[in-house]
N, C-alpha and C positions, 0 to 999 in steps of 0.2 A: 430409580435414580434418574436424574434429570441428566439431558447433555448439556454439555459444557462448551460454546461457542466460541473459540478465540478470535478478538478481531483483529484487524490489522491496522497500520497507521497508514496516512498520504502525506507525503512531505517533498514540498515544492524545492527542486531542486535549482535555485536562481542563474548559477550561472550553466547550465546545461537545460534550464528553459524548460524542462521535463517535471515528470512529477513520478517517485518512488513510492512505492509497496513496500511495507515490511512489516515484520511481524511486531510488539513491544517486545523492545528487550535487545534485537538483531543487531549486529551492527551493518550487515548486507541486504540490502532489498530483495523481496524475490521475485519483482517485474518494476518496469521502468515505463509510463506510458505517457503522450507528448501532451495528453489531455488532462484536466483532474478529473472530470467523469466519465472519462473511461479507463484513469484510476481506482476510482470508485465500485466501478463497475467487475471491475479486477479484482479486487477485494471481496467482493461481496459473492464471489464464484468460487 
């Protein structure tokens, strides 16, 4: 059986100038970071 990777999304939060983590689907982010690649970077850990 193969694993099953879930990704996550980055979604630029315009007026809080931040960039959210979240899972597809969430409606809550599960980090907030001021960069997109170290949003990225958050995701991918």
């Amino acid at each position: 059986m193969a694993n099953k990777k879930e990704g996550y999304d980055i979604e630029k939060r315009p007026v809080q100038g931040d960039y959210a983590v979240r899972k597809p689907g969430s409606e809550r982010a599960s980090a907030v970071q001021p960069t997109q690649g170290k949003a990225i970077d958050r995701a991918r850990n």
